[in-house]
C-alpha positions in Angstrom: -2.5 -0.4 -106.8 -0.4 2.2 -104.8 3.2 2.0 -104.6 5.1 3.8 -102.6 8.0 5.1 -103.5 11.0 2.8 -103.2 14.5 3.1 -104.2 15.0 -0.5 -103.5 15.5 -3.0 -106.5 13.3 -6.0 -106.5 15.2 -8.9 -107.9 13.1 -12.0 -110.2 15.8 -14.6 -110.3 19.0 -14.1 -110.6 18.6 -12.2 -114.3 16.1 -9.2 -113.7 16.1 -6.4 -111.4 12.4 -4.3 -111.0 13.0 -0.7 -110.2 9.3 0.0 -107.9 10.2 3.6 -108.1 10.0 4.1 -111.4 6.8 3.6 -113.4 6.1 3.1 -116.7 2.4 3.9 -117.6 2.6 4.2 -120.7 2.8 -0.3 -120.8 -0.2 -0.6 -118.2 -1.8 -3.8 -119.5 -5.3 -3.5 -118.0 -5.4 -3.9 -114.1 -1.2 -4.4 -114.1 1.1 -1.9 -113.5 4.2 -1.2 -115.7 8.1 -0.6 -114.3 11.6 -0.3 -115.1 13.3 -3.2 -114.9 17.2 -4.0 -116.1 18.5 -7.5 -117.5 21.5 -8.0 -115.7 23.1 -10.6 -118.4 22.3 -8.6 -121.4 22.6 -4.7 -120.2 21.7 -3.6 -123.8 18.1 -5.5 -124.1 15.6 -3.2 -122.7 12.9 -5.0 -120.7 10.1 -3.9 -118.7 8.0 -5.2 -115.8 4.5 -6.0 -115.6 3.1 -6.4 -111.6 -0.2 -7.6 -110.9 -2.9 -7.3 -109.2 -3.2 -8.5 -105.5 -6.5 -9.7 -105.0 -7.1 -11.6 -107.7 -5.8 -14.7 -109.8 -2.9 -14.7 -112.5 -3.4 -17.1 -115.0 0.0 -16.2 -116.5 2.0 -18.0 -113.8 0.7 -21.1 -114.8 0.9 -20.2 -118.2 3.7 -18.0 -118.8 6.5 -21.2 -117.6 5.2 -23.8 -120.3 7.0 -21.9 -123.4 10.0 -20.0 -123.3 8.6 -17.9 -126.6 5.0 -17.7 -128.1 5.9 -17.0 -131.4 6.6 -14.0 -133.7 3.5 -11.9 -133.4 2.9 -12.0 -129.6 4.7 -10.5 -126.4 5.6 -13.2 -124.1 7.5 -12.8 -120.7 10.8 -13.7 -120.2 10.1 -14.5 -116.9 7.8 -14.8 -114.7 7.5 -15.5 -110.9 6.1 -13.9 -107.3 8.6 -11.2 -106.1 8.8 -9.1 -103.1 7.1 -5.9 -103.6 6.5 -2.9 -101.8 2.9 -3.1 -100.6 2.0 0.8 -98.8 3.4 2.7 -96.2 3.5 1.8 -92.2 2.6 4.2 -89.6 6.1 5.1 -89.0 7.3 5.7 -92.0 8.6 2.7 -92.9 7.7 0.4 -96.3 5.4 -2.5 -96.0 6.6 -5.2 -98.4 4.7 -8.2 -99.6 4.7 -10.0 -102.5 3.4 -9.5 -106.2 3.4 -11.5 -109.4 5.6 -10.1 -111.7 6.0 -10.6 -115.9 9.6 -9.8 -117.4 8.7 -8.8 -121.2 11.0 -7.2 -123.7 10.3 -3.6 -124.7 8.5 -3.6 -128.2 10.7 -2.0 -130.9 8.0 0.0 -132.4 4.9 2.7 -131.5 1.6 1.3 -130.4 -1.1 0.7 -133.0 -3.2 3.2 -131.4 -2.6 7.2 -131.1 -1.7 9.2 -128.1 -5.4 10.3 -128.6 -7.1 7.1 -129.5 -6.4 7.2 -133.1 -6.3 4.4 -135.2 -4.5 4.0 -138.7 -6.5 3.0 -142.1 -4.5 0.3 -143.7 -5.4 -0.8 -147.2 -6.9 -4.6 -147.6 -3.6 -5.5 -148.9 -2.0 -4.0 -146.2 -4.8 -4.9 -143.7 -4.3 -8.7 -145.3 -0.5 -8.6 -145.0 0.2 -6.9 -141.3 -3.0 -7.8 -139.3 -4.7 -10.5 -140.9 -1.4 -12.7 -141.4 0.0 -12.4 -138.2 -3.5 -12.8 -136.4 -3.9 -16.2 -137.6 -0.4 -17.2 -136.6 -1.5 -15.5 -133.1 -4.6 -17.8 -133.4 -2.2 -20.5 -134.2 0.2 -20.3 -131.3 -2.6 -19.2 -128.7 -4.3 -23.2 -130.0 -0.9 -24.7 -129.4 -0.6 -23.2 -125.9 -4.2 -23.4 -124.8 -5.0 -20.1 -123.8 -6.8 -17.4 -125.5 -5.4 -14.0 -125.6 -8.6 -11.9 -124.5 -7.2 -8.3 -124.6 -7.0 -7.8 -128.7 -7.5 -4.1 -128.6 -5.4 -1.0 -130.4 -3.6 -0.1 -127.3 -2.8 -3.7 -126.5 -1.0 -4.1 -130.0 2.6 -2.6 -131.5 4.2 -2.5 -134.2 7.0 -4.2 -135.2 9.5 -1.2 -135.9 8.5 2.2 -135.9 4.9 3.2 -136.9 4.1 1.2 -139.4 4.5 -2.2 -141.2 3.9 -6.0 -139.0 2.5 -5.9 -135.8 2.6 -7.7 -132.7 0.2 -7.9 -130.2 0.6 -7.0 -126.3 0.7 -9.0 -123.3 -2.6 -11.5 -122.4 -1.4 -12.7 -119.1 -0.7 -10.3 -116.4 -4.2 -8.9 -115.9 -7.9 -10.8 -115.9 -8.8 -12.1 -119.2 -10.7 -9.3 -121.1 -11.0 -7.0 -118.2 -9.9 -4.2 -119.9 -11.9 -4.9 -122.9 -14.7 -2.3 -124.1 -17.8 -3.3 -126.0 -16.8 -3.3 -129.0 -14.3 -5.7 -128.7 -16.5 -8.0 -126.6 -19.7 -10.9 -127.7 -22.6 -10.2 -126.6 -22.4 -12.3 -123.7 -19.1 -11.0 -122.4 -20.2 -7.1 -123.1 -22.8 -7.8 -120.5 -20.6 -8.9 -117.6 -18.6 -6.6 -115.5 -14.9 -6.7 -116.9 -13.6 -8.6 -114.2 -15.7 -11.4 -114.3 -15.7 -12.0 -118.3 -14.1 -15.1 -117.0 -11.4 -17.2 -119.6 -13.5 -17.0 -122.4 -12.1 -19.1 -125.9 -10.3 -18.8 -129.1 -13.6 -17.8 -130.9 -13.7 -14.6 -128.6 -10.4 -13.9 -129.8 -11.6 -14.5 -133.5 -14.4 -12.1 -132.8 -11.5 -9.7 -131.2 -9.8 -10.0 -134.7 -12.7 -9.0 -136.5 -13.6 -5.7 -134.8 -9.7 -4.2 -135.0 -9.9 -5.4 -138.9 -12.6 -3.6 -139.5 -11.4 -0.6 -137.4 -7.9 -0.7 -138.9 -9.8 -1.0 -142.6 -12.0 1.9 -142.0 -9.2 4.0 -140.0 -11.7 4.9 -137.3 -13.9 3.6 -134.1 -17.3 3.2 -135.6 -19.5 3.0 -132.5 -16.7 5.7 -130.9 -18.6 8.0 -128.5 -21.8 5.2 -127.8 -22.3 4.1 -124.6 -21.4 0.6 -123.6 -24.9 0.0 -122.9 -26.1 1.4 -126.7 -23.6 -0.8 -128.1 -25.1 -4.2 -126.7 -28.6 -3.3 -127.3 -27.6 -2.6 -130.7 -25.9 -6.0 -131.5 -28.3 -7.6 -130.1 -31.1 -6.2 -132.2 -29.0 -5.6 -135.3 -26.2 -8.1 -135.2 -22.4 -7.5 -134.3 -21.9 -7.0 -138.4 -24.7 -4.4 -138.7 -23.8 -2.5 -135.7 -20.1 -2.0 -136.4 -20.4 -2.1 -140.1 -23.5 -0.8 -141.2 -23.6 1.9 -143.4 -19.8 1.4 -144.7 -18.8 0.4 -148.3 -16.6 -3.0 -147.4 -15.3 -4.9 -150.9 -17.2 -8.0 -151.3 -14.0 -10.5 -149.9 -13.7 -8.0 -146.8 -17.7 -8.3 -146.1 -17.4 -11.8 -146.0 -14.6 -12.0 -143.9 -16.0 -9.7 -141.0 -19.5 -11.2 -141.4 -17.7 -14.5 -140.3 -15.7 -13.0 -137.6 -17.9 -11.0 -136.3 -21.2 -13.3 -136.1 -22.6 -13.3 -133.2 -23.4 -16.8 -132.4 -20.7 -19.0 -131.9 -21.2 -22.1 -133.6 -21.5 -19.9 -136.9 -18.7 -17.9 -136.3 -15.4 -18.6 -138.1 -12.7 -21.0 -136.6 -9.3 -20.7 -137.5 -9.4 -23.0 -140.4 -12.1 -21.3 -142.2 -10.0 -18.4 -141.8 -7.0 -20.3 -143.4 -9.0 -21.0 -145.9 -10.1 -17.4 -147.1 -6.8 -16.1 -147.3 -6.2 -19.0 -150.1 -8.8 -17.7 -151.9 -11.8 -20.0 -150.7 -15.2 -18.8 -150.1 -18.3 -20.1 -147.8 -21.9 -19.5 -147.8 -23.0 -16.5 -146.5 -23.3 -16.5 -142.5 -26.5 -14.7 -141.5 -27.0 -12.6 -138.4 -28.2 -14.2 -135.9 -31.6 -12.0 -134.8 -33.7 -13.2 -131.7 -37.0 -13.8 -132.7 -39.4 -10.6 -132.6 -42.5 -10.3 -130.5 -45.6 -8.7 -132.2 -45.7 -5.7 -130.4 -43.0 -4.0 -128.4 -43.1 -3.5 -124.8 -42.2 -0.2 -123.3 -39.6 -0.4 -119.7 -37.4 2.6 -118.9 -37.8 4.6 -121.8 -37.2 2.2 -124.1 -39.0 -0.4 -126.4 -38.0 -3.9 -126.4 -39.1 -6.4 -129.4 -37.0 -9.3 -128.3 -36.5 -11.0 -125.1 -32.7 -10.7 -124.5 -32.6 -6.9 -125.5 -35.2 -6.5 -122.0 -33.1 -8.8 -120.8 -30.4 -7.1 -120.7 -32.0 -3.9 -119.9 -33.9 -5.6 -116.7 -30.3 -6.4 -115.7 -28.9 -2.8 -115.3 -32.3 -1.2 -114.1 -33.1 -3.5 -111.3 -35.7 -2.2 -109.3 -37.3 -1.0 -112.5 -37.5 -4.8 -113.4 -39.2 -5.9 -110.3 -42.0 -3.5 -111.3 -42.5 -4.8 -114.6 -42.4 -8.6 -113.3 -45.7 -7.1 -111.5 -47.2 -5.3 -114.6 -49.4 -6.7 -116.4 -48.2 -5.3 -119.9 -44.9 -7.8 -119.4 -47.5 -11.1 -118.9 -49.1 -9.9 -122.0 -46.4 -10.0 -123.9 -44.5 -12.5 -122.3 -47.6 -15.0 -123.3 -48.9 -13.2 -126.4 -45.8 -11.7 -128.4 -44.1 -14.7 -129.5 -46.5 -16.7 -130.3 -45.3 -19.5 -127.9 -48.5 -21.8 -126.5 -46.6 -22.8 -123.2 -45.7 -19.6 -122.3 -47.6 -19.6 -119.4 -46.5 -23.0 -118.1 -43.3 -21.3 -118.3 -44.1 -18.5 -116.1 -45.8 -20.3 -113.5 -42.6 -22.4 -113.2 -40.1 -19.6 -112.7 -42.1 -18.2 -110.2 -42.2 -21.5 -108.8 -38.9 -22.2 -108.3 -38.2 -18.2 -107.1 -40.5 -19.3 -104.2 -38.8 -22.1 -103.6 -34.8 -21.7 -103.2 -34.6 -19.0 -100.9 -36.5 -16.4 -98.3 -39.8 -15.0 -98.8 -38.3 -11.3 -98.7 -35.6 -12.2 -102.4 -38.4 -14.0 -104.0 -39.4 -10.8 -106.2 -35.6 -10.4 -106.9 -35.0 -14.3 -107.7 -37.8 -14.2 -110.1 -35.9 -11.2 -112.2 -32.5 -13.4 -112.6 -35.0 -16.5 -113.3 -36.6 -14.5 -116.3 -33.5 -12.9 -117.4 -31.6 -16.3 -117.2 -34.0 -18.1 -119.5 -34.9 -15.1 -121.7 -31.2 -14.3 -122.5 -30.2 -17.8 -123.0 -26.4 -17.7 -123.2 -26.0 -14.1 -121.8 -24.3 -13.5 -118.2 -26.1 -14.6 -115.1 -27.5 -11.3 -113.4 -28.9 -10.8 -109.6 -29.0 -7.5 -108.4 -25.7 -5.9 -108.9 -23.9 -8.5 -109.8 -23.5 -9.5 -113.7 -20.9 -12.3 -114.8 -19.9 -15.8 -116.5 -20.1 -18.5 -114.7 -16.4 -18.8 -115.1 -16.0 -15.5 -114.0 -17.8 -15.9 -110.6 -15.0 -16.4 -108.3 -13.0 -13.3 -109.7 -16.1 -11.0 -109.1 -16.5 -12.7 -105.4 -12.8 -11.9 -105.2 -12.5 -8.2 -106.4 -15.3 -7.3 -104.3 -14.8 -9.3 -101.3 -14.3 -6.3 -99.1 -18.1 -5.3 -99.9 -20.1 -6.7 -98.0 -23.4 -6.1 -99.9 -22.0 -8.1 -103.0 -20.6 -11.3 -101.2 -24.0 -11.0 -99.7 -25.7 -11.3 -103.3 -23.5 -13.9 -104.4 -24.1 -15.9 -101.4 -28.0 -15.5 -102.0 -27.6 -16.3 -105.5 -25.5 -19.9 -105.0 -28.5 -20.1 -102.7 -31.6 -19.7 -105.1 -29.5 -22.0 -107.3 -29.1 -19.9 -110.2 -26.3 -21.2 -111.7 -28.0 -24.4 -111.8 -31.0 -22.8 -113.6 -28.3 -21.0 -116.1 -26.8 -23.8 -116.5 -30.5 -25.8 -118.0 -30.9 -23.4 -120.0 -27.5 -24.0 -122.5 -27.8 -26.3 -125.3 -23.8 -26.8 -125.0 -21.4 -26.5 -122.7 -17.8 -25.2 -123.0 -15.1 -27.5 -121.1 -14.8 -24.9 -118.2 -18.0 -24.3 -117.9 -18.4 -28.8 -117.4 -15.6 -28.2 -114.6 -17.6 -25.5 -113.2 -21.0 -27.4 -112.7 -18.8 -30.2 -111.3 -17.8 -27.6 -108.9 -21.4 -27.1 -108.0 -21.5 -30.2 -106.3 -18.8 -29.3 -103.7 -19.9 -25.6 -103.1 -23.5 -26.6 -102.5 -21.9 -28.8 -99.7 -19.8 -26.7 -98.0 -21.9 -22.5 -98.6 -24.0 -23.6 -95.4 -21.5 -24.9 -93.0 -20.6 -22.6 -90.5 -17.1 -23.9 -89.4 -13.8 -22.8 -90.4 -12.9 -24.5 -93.9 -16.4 -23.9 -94.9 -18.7 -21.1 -95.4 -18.1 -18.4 -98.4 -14.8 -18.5 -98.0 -14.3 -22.3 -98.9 -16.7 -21.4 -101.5 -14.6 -18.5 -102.9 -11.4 -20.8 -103.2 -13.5 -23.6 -105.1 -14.9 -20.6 -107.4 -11.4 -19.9 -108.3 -8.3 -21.9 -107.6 -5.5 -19.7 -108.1 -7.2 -16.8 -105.8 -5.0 -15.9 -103.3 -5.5 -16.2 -99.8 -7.4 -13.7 -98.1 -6.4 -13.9 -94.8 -5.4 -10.7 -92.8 -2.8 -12.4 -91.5 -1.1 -13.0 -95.2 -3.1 -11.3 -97.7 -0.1 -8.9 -98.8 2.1 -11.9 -99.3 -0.3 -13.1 -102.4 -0.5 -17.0 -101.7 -2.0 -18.7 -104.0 0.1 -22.1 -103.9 -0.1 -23.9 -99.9 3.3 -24.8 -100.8 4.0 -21.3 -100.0 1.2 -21.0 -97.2 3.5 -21.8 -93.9 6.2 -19.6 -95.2 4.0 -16.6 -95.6 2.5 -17.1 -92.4 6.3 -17.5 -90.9 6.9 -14.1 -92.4 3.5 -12.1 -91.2 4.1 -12.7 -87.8 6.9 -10.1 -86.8 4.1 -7.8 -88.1 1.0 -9.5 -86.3 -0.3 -8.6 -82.7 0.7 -9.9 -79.8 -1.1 -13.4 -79.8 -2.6 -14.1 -83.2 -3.0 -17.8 -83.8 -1.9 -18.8 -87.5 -5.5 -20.1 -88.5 -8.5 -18.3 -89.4 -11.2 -18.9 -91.4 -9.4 -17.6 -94.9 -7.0 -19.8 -94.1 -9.2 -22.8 -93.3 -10.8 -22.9 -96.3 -7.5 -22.2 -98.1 -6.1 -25.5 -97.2 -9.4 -27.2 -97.7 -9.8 -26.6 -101.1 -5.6 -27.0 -102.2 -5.1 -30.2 -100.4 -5.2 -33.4 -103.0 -8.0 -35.2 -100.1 -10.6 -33.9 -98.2 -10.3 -32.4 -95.2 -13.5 -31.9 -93.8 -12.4 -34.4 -90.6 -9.5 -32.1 -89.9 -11.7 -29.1 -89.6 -13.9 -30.3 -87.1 -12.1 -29.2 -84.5 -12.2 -25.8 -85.9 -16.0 -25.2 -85.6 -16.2 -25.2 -81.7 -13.9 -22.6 -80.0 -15.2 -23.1 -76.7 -13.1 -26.6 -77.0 -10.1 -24.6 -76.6 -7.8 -28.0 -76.1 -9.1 -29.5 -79.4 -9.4 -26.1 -80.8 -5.6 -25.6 -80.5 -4.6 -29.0 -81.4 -7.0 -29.0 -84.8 -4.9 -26.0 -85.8 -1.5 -28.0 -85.2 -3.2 -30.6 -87.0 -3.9 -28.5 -90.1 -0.2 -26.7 -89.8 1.3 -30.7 -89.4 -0.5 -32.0 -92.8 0.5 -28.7 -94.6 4.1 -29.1 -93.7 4.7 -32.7 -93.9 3.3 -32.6 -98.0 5.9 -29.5 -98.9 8.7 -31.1 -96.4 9.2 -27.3 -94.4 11.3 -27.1 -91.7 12.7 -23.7 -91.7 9.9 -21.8 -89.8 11.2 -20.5 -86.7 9.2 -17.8 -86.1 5.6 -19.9 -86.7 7.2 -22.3 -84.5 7.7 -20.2 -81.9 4.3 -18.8 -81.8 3.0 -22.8 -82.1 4.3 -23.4 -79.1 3.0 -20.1 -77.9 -0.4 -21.2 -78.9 0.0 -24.9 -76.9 0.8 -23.6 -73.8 -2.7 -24.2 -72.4 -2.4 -27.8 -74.4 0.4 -28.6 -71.7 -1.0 -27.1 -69.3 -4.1 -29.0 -69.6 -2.2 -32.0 -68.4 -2.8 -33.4 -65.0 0.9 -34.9 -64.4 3.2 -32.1 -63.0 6.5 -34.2 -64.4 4.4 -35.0 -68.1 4.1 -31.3 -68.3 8.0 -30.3 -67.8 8.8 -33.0 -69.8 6.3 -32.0 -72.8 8.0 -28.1 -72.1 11.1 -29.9 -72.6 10.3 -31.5 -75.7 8.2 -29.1 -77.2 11.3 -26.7 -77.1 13.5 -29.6 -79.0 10.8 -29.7 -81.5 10.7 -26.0 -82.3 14.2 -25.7 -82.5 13.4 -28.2 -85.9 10.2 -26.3 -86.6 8.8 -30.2 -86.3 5.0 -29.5 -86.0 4.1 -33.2 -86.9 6.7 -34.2 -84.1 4.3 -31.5 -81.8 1.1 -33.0 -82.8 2.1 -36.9 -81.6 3.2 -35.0 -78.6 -0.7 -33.7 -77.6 -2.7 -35.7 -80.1 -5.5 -36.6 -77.8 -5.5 -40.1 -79.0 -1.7 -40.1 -78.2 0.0 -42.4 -75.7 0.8 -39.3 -73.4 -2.8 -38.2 -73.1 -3.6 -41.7 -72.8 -1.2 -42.5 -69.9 -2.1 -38.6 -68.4 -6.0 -39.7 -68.5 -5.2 -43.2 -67.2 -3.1 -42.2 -64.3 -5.6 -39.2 -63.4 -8.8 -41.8 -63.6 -6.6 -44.1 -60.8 -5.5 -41.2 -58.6 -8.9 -39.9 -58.7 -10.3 -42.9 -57.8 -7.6 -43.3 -54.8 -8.6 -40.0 -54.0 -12.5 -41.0 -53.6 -11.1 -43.8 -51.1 -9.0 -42.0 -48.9 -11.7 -38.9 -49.3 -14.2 -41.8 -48.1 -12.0 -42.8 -44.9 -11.2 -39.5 -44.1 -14.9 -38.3 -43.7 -15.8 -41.3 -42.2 -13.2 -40.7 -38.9 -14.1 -36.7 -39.4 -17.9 -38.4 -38.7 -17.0 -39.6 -35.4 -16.3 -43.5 -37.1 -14.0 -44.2 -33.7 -16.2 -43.5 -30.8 -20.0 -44.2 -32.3 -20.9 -45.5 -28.6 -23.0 -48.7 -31.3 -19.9 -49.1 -32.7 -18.0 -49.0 -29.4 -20.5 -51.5 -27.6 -20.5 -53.9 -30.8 -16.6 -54.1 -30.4 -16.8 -54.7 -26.5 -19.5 -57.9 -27.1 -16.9 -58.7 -29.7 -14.0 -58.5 -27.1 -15.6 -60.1 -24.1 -16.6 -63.2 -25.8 -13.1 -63.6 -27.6 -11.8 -63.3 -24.3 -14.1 -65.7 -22.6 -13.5 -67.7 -25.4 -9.6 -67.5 -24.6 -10.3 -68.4 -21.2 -12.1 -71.2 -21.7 -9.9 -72.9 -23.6 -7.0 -72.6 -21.4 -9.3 -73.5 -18.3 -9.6 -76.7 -20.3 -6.0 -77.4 -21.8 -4.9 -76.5 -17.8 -7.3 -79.4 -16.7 -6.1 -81.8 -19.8 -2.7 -81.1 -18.7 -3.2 -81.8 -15.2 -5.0 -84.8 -16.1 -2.3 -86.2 -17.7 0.5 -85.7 -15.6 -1.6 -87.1 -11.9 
């Protein structure tokens, strides 16, 4: 994130000030920038600020205003809210401001754990026991009570108490994505595998696992796997065990091997909990936990240089060489010991189904690539779901959909794998489910719903938003402005528009599906409208419909500039009606209404089921069909209707016998008279 440089304070309540000109690097948590910041109240506390990312959720606004301190032993923000920031540079010159999410912490008192260069201290077990292990568990302790793991236990991430040595206290967990900044060695297995950013939540017992690697670093005073590739280090636990790989080789005392063999196992429903760890610091014991080892085929099988005796290690190698793995779904070496290695009698029944359903879900062209993340989904078992170039939790979806959503070629694979319904085969192949992970498939429901609908409100967007609820909006119109709440949605928009071209209409598709997914009730009817722009009178009005709902649940009526441009927008609305007077009096009233910024006010105005388009219609239908009359009698004379000579002669006949008639009778009242009076 690039920030210009800005002499301007940035203010987060009425307490802190945030100096964007003056960085801090040295406190980077991960993907958020430190600053300088001042406490106005208590000038001699020295603070600092942590900005987030832009693009992506912050789990610590939620979190961060649910305790006002998190204990002893962990860094929590003073405050916490979205400020103005500065956002890049105009054309002229000028700063571009938007808005940020910003974390107020104290400055730690002491030296981080880690070296300028990396290095990390040995402690002895006592002191190991008394300033890591101690305050871990009461990190583990208050992390339960709040209900949110830490996910960044690293030695950078963790300070001492005073000076550079004695307690510690570990660094901030909420102002960048959970374990994104994590390397391998501080990650399971399954989280090592994903890309950083979509590692997802994760749990206490990743945290637990966390705790285990730094107290074994801190008790050896070094990086054991230091200098091996990410990529080493998985294959390597995986084969080997967490325990073997980080351990192995190294004289522990018989207490301390027990403790990190419990940390550090490698499946989780073996792994310590907090209580077990309770209990070894009172002097309790357990039966030894045993590394979890995949089973072994009975010959290896050679892909990409290497040899792979178990089915997650190709696994995970088939996720990073792609192409490679296509080949070898093709080879025949990898149905021969698919079927033969392991022993397993409906091995082939297996096959033949996942190359089934690869046929199925999706177009002929993918069907080779569907059939990779199929084999690696069921022969990895718990490990990220993989397509392509795209590796991550299930939780951690919607953040990779959102960091890359400005590359095409990876929204694409997403889009294909929702499609081949992968997560639903990922999903089948877990024995248990964590809670998030149950929310998640209930999501599945609504995103295989809405990924095919082409409308505004639907589509990948809608599906991005489901992913991930507190991802902020996308649109171009207010991405800088980072809204991830629709009560602050209309005000954003308010504030784009000085900045917007000449005629942008407040709605787009980002915005659609924003609303969609934050509004308590479903509001597929309300987009309707959306999908057909040719309707540009129901087009308009479905937009003042959406802006109407929005603003009548947060009660907003301090708007003026979005007003303005509403009525802007519903000029060809009025001018669609037929009545001449309706239409200066809907002017008229549509100007009283924007004065208040009353958009519901608007809508009654032009709703098409509304008593003014009703009466418009109405009177239009009768002076139409007045029209046809008059149009009738008009052609009629313009056809000669007066002097047709038939018509003319049938008139005449008529004529000359009503006045033969007429003579007639007074011929005989003349002789009745006369009659009468002689």
């Amino acid at each position: 994130m690039a920030t210009p440089n800005v002499q301007d304070v940035v203010e987060l309540g009425e307490r802190f000030e945030i100096a964007p000109g003056q960085r801090l690097a040295v406190h980077d948590s991960g993907l958020a920038e430190a600053y300088a910041a001042v406490d106005r109240i208590d000038s001699s506390r020295k603070v600092f600020a942590l900005i987030g990312p832009g693009h992506l959720a912050t789990r610590g606004l939620a979190i961060a205003p649910t305790r006002s301190a998190a204990g002893t032993y962990l860094l929590w923000p003073l405050a916490s809210a979205i400020v103005d920031w500065p956002v890049g540079i105009e054309g002229g010159g000028e700063v571009l401001w938007g808005r940020r999410p910003a974390f107020i912490y104290s400055m730690p008192a002491g030296e981080k754990l880690s070296g300028p260069k990396g290095q990390i201290p040995q402690l002895a077990e006592t002191q190991l026991i008394k300033n890591f292990i101690q305050p871990a568990i009461q990190l583990i302790r208050d992390l339960v009570l709040i209900g949110c793991p830490h996910r960044a236990i690293r030695p950078d991430n963790i300070y001492f108490q005073g000076g550079n040595s004695g307690d510690i206290m570990f660094g901030d967990c909420l102002a960048s994505p959970p374990g994104s900044n994590q390397s391998a060695a501080f990650e399971t297995v399954e989280n090592a595998m994903s890309d950083p950013i979509g590692r997802g939540g994760g749990s206490i017992a990743d945290d637990i696992y966390a705790i285990g690697v730094m107290g074994l670093m801190l008790y050896l005073g070094r990086d054991p796997v230091a200098g091996v590739s990410d990529e080493q280090i998985i294959n390597a636990k995986i084969n080997a065990g967490s325990f073997s790989t980080l351990a192995g080789g190294e004289k522990l005392a018989p207490s301390l091997a027990e403790l990190f063999r419990g940390l550090l196992c490698d499946k989780v429903s073996d792994r310590w909990t907090i209580k077990q760890l309770e209990g070894w610091m009172t002097g309790a014991h357990f039966n030894p936990t045993l590394p979890s080892i995949p089973q072994r085929a009975s010959r290896p099988l050679k892909f990409c240089g290497g040899e792979y005796l178990n089915k997650p290690a190709l696994a995970h190698a088939m996720s990073r060489h792609w192409n490679e793995a296509i080949a070898l779904l093709s080879s025949g070496d990898f149905d021969n010991w698919y079927k033969r290695g392991f022993g397993d009698e409906k091995a082939p029944d297996k096959m033949n189904r996942i190359h089934g359903l690869s046929a199925a879900y999706g177009p002929p062209a993918g069907m080779r690539d569907r059939a990779v993340s199929r084999f690696i989904i069921h022969m990895g078992g718990s490990l990220p779901l993989c397509y392509k170039e795209i590796r991550t939790s299930l939780v951690g979806l919607g953040a990779i959909l959102s960091h890359n959503y400005e590359r095409r070629e990876r929204v694409q694979q997403v889009g294909e794998l929702i499609h081949a319904r992968l997560l639903h085969a990922w999903f089948e192949e877990q024995p248990n489910l964590r809670p998030e992970q149950m929310q998640l498939r209930r999501s599945l429901e609504v995103i295989d719903k809405v990924i095919d609908r082409q409308g505004p409100g639907f589509g990948i967007e809608r599906v991005l938003y489901e992913l991930d609820r507190g991802t902020p909006c996308k649109s171009s119109l207010i991405s800088d402005y980072y809204v991830v709440d629709s009560a602050d949605l209309l005000p954003a928009i308010d504030a784009a528009i000085p900045g917007a071209p000449a005629g942008t209409l407040p709605m787009d598709r980002h915005i659609a599906a924003f609303i969609a997914t934050n509004m308590k009730r479903s509001m597929d009817t309300e987009m309707i409208p959306l999908a057909n722009r040719a309707d540009e009178i129901n087009y308009r009005v479905g937009i003042l419909r959406l802006l109407a709902i929005v603003q009548r649940v947060h009660q907003q009526y301090e708007l003026p500039r979005l007003a303005a441009v509403v009525v802007e927008m519903l000029e060809p609305v009025i001018g669609a009606f037929h009545n001449s007077g309706m239409r200066e009096h809907l002017k008229g009233e549509m100007a009283k209404h924007a004065k208040d910024c009353r958009f519901d006010e608007m809508l009654l105005l032009l709703d098409g089921e509304g008593s003014l388009r009703k009466a418009d219609n109405e009177g239009f239908a009768a002076a139409v069909q007045e029209y046809a009359h008059l149009e009738r009698g008009r052609a009629w004379l313009a056809n000669g209707g007066l002097t047709d000579t038939t018509r003319i002669r049938g008139i005449a006949h008529k004529v000359a016998a009503m006045t033969s008639t007429l003579a007639c009778s007074a011929g005989l009242a003349a002789y009745g008279l006369f009659a009468v009076l002689f």
